[in-house]
C-alpha positions in Angstrom: 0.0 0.0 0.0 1.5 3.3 -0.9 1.6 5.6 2.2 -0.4 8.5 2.3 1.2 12.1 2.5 0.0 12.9 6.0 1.9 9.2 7.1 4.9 10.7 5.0 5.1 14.0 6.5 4.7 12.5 10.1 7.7 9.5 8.9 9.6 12.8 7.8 8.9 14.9 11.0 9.7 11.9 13.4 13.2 11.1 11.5 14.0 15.0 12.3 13.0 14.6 15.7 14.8 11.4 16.6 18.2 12.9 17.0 16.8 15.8 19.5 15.0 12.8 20.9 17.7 10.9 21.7 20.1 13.5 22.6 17.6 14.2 25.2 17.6 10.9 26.8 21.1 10.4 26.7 21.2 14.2 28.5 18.9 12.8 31.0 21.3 10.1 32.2 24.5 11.8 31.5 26.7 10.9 32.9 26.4 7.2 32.0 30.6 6.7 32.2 33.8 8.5 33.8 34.2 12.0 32.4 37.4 13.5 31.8 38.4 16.9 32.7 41.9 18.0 30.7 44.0 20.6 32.3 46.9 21.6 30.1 49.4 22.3 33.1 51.6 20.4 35.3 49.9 18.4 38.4 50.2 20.2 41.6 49.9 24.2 41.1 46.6 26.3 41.6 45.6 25.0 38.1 45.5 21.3 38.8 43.8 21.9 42.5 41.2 23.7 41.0 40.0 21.3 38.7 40.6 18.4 40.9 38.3 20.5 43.3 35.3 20.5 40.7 36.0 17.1 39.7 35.4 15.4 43.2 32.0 17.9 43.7 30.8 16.5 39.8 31.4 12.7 41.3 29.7 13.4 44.1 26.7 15.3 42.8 26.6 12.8 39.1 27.6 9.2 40.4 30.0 9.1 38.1 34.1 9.9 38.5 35.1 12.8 37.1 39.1 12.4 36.3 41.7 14.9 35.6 43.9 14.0 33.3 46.9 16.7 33.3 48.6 17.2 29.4 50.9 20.1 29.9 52.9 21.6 27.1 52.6 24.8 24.9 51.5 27.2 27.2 48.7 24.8 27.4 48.0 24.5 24.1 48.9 21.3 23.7 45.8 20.0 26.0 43.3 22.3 24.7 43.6 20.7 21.4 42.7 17.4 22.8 40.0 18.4 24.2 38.2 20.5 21.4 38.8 17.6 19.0 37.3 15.2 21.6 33.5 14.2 20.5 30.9 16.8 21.8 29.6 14.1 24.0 29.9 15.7 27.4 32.9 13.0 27.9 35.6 15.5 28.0 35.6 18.7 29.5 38.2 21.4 29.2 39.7 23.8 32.6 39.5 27.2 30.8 42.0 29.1 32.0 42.8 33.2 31.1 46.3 31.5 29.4 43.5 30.7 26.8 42.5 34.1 26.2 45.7 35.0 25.7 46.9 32.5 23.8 44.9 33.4 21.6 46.5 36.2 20.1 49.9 35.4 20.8 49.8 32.2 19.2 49.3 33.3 15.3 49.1 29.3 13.9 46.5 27.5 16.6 45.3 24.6 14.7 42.0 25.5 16.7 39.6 28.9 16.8 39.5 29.0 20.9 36.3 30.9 21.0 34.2 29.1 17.9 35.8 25.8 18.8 33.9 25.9 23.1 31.0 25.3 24.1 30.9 27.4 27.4 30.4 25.5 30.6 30.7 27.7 33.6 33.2 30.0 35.5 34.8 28.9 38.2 37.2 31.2 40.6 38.8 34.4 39.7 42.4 34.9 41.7 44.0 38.4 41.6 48.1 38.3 40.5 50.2 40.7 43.2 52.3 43.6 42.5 55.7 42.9 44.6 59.1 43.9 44.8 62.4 43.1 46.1 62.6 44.8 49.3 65.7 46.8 47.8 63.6 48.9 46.0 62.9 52.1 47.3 59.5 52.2 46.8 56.4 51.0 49.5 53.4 52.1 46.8 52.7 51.9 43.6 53.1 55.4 42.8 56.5 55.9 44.3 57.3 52.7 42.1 55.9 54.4 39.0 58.3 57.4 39.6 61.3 55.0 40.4 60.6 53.5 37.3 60.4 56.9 35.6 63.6 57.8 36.8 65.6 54.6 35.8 64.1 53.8 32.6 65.4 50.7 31.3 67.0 49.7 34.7 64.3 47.8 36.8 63.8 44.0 35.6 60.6 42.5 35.6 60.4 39.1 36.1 57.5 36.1 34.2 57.3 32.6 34.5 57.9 33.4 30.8 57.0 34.6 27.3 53.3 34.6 26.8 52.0 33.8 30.6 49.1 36.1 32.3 52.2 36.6 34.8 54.0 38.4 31.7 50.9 40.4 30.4 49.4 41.3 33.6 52.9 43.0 33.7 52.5 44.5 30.0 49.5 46.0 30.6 51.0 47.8 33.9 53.7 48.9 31.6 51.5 50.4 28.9 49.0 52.1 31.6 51.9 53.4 33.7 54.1 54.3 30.5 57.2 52.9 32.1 60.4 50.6 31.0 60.7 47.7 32.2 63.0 44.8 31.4 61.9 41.7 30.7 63.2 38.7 32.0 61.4 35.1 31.3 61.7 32.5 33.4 60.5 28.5 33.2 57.8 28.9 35.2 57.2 31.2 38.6 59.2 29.3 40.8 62.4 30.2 40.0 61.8 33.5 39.0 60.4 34.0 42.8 63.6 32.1 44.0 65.5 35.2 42.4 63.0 37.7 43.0 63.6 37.0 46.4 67.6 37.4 46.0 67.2 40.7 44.5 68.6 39.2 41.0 65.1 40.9 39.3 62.8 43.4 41.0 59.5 43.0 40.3 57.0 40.6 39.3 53.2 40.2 38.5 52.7 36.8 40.1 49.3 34.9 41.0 48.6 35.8 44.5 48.2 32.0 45.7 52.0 31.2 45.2 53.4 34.4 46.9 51.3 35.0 49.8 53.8 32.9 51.7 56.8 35.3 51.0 54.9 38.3 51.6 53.9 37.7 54.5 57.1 36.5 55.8 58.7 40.1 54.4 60.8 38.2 51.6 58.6 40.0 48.9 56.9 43.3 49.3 54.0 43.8 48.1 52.4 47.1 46.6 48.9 45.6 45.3 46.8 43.4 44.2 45.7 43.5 40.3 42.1 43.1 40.9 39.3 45.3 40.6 38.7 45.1 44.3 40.9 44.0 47.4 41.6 40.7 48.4 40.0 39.1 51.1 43.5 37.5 51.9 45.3 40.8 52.4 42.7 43.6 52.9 45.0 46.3 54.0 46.6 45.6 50.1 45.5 48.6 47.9 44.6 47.6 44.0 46.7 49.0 41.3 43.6 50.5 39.5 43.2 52.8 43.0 46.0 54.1 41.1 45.9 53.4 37.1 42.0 53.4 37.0 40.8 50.7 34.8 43.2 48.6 35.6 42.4 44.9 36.2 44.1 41.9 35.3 43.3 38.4 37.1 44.1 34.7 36.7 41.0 32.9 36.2 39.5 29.1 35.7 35.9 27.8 33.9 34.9 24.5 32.3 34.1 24.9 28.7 33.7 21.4 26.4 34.0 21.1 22.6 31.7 22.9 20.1 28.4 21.7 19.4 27.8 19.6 22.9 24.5 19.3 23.8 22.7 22.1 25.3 21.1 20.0 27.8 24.4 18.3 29.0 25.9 22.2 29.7 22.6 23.5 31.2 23.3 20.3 33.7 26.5 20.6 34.3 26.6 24.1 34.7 24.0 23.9 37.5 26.2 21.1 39.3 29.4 23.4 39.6 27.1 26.6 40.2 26.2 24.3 43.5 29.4 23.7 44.5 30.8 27.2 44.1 28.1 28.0 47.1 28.6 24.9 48.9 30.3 26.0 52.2 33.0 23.6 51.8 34.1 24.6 48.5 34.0 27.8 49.1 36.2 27.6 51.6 38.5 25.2 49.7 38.7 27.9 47.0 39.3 31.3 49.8 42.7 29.1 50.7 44.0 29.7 47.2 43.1 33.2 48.0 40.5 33.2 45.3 36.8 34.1 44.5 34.2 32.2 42.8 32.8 33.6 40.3 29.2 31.2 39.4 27.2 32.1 36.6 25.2 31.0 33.1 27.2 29.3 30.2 26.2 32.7 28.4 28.0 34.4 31.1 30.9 33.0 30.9 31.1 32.5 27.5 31.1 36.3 27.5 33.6 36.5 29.6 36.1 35.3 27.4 35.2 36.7 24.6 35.9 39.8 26.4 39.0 38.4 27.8 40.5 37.7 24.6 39.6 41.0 23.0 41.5 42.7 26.1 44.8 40.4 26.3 44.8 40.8 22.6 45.6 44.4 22.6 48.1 43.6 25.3 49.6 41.6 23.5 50.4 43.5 20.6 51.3 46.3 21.8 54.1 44.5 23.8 55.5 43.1 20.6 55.9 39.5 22.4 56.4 36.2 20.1 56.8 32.8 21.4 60.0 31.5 21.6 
């Protein structure tokens, strides 16, 4: 019997329905498997313990373990790839970071378009980097820095845990709002550039709060202020830079984003789950001991977010002429 054109049209509508259908059900019981959560840095530093944070709250609150798998390399590059080429299946999840906002720009040949290649999943924490100084610098603010600076152009050495870091272009942009010379000096990673920060070998850096709290409060380091828009909870008394360059801001920051074109529902789902946790008292208080704030909010809102954050490092980046080595 040959099928009528109202069976045909309902054949046709139900074939174009199945795979919205089916993506809904498989939303529904997501997660039906281990999830993976790549972080393209080293075990161990703020990176890692954030996302191993958010990956024991998802197991908790999904049944199902969430892993972090650390694949460091490229300024982080090399991890984001995996996951973006990863299927959209809400298998593999990505730790945004801002190094991906400015990676962006500085990297010229990313076999990936960060920003078309997400699907935003939700923010995180925000941590402020610190203004500090050998304590042989004559200077105890940041304007008294600005006019030391002024005075010995070319003389003062600012140290990065290298070329291309938000240490490095959190320190740009002070250069470019402060119009002042400072030197340059790249390091392989923070550590050691603290080490001789605190030897007086380079005087100032632009480092992520967490890892130099320790030495400023011991006197090793002084600090001058915090790169936030407002003061840290962890040193109140600590002015902000933009109390003195208004507009300035510059902060490290974490999210979970997973590749293009993952279903809505999966996001909306998981995006509730961490918005949970980032108000659970526990976490919360995890995340004050890296001297951080959370920062909860819709996929939209974060997406956003770097989309503005990329825009911003971009012209940072340019205008300090920096190429990867």
């Amino acid at each position: 019997m040959t099928p009528s054109r109202r069976q045909i049209l309902q054949l046709a509508t139900a074939a174009v329905a199945f795979p919205t259908s089916s993506w809904s059900v498989r939303a529904q019981s997501y997660p039906a498997r281990p999830v993976r959560i790549i972080v393209g840095f080293p075990a161990g530093g703020p990176t890692d313990i954030t996302a191993r944070l958010i990956a024991q709250w998802l197991s908790e609150r999904l049944g199902q373990e969430f892993v972090v798998e650390n694949r460091p390399g490229a300024a982080s590059n090399i991890g984001t790839e995996a996951a973006l080429r990863a299927p959209p299946d809400g298998y593999t999840l990505l730790l945004v970071t801002s190094s991906n906002a400015v990676n962006a720009t500085f990297y010229e040949n990313l076999s990936f378009d960060f920003m078309n290649d997400i699907s935003p999943v939700a923010g995180i924490i925000s941590v402020p980097f610190v203004m500090e100084i050998n304590p042989g610098i004559p200077a105890k603010t940041v304007p008294e820095f600005i006019a030391y600076a002024r005075a010995n152009p070319g003389k003062i050495n600012m140290a990065s845990g290298g070329i291309g870091t938000s240490i490095h272009i959190a320190g740009e942009l002070f250069k470019m709002m402060a119009k002042v010379n400072l030197v340059h000096v790249p390091y392989r990673g923070s550590a050691p550039a603290l080490t001789d920060m605190i030897s007086g070998q380079v005087h100032v850096m632009f480092d992520i709060l967490t890892s130099s709290i320790q030495h400023i409060r011991s006197g090793a380091l002084r600090a001058l202020a915090v790169t936030s828009a407002t003061r840290s909870e962890a040193l109140p008394s600590l002015p902000t830079v933009g109390e003195f360059l208004p507009g300035y801001e510059a902060t490290a920051w974490y999210g979970i984003a997973a590749p293009k074109n993952t279903p809505g529902e999966i996001v909306s789902k998981l995006n509730k789950e961490i918005n949970a946790g980032l108000v659970d008292p526990k976490i919360k208080a995890s995340f004050a001991d890296l001297a951080s704030t959370v920062v909860p909010g819709s996929p939209a809102d974060f997406g956003r977010f770097v989309g503005e954050e990329i825009e911003k490092w971009g012209k940072v980046v340019k205008f300090s002429g920096a190429k990867p080595e």
